[in-house]
N, C-alpha and C positions, 0 to 999 in steps of 0.2 A: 569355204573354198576347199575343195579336194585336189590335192597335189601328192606328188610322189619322189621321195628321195631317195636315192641313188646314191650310196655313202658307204666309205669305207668302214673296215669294221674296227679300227682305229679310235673311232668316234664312238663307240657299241653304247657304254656305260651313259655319257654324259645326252647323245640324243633321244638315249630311252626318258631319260627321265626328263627332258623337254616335252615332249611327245605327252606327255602321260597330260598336261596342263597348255597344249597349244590351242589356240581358239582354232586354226584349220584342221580338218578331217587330210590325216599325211598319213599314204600307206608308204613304210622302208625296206628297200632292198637292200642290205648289206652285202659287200661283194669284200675279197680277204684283202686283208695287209698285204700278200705277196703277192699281190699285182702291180706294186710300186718297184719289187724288185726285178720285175722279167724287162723292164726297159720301156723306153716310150714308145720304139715300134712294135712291141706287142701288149703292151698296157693303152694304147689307144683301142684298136679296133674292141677288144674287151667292154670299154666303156659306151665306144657308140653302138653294139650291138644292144646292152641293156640301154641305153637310150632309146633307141628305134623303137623298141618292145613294146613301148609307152603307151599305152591305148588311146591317144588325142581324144577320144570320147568322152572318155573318161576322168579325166585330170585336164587342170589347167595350168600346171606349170611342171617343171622336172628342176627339183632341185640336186646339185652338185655338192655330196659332203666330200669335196675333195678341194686340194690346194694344188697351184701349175704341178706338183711335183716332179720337178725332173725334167719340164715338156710333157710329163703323161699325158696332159691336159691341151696341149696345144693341136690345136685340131680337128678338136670335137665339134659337130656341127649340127647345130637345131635345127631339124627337119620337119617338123608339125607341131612344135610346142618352144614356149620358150626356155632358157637353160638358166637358172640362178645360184651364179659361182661367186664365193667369195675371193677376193683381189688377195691373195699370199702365194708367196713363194713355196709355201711348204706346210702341213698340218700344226706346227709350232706355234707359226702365228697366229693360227684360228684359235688354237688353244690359249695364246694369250691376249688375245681380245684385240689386237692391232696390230699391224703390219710396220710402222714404230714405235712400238715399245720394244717390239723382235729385235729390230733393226739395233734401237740403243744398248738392250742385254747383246746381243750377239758382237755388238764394237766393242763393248767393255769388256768381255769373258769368250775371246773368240776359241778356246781350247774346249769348248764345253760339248758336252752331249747329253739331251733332252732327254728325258723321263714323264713320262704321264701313266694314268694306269692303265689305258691302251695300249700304249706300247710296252708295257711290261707282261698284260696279260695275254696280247695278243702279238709276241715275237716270235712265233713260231711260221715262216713264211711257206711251209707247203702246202696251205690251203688254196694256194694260186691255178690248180688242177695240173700245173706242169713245170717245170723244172725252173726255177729263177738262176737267175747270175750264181749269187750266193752259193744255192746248192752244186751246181757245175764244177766250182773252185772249191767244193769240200770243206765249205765254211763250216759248215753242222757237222762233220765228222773229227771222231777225238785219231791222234797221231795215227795210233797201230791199225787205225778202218781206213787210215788213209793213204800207208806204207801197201797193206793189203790191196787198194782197186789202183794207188798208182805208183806206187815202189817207191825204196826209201827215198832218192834223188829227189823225185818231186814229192815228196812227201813231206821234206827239209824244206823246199824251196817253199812249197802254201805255207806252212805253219808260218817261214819268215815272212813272207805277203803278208800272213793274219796280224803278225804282230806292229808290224808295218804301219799298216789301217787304224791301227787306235795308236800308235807311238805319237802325235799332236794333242791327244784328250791329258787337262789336267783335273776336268769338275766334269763331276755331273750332277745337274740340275731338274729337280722334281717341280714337276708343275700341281698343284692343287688345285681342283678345280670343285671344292666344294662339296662333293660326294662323300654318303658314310665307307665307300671300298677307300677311299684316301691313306687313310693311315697303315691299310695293309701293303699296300702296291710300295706307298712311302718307305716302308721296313726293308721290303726287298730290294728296293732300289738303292738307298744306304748301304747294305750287305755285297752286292756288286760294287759298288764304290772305293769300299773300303780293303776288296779280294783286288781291285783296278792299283790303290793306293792314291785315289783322285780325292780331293775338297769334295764335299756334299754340298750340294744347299739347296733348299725351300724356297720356294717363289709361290706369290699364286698369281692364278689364271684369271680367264675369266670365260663365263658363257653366252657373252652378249654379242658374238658374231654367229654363232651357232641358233641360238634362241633368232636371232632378225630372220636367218635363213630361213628357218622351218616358220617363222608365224606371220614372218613380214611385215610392215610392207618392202619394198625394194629397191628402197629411196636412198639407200643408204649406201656412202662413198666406201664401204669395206666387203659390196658386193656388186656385180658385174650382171646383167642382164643382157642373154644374147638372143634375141629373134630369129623364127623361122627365118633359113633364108642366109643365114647368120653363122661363123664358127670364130671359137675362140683363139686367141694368138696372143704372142707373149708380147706386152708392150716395151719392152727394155727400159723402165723409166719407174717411178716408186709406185704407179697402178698398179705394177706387174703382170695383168692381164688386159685384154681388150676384145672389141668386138668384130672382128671385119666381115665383110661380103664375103660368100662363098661364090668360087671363079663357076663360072656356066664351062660345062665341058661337051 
């Protein structure tokens, strides 16, 4: 089977190395990290445009390495091929193999903030080709670049916003997902941790929702199948995603 996935580059490290041992022929577009941060009404069209692209010819399915993120995902609509999305809230859970075990860590340790070597190696959100949230509010810039484009006033007022935004983090929590990069991504993320003054800890992952996607079959309740004809929509319920009709206009 020749299919084609459409996946964040979040995922970079752990799908290459599915890839290398899938029994399907899967050609991957990687699209950036900072498409999660420009918003759902501009991280959508984003997605269904490389959607659309999709040569129906050519492939017979379009796989989604993404999670609802945010509603990113809310919307997207299979137009000549079908769409196979895993059911998460967010890339955490794919990273942890299910959508409750998330749920259980995330009740027990709600102060936390996730680490994988994705996200560490690939935080840098201006690969999005245009300006996200983040960058706008001068997240990326240090005080005196931010005194400089917006005077000390609001220069005072973001830094307290910045600080703001992490004042709830007590842990941060590394996902291992089995990979020899592991132990390095794990070094650094400990080093922020300990600059934050947050608990550490180690968890591991897993690849068995990443691995179904790319090799299938698609039978399976931690992924979503939407048909031509077909867009996705948030289920509000522990699916977290769903399939509905697209309205004739």
């Amino acid at each position: 089977m020749r299919v084609k996935l459409i996946c964040c580059e979040i995922f970079f490290r752990e799908v290459c190395a599915l890839l290398a041992d899938s029994p399907n022929t899967c050609d991957v577009q990687f699209l950036p990290k900072g498409l999660h941060d420009l918003g759902a009404d501009r991280m959508l069209p984003r997605l269904q445009e490389a959607v659309d692209a999709v040569d129906p010819a050519r492939y017979e399915a379009i796989l989604m390495g993404y999670a609802l993120c945010n509603n990113g995902l809310a919307g997207l609509e299979a137009r000549r091929l079908p769409l196979i999305v895993p059911k998460s809230h967010d890339c955490i859970g794919v990273f942890m193999g299910d959508r409750q075990s998330y749920r259980e860590y995330f009740d027990a340790h709600p102060g936390t903030y996730y680490r994988t070597s994705g996200w560490t190696e690939r935080n840098d959100a201006s690969g999005a080709g245009e300006e996200t949230v983040p960058q706008k509010l001068g997240l990326f810039l240090k005080y005196d670049e931010l005194v400089a484009k917006y005077g000390e006033e609001n220069a005072a007022y973001i830094m307290e916003t910045m600080g703001d935004a992490t004042a709830h983090y007590d842990r941060m929590t590394f996902i291992r997902m089995g990979l020899p990069c592991d132990d390095r991504f794990a070094a650094m993320a400990r080093e922020d941790a300990a600059r934050q003054g947050w608990t550490y800890e180690e968890i591991g992952g897993s690849l068995g929702v990443l691995r179904k996607l790319i090799d299938g079959p698609w039978d399976d309740d931690s992924l979503l199948t939407v048909r031509p004809g077909e867009r996705i929509a948030a289920s509000h319920d522990d699916g977290v995603i769903r399939a509905a009709t697209v309205a004739c206009t």
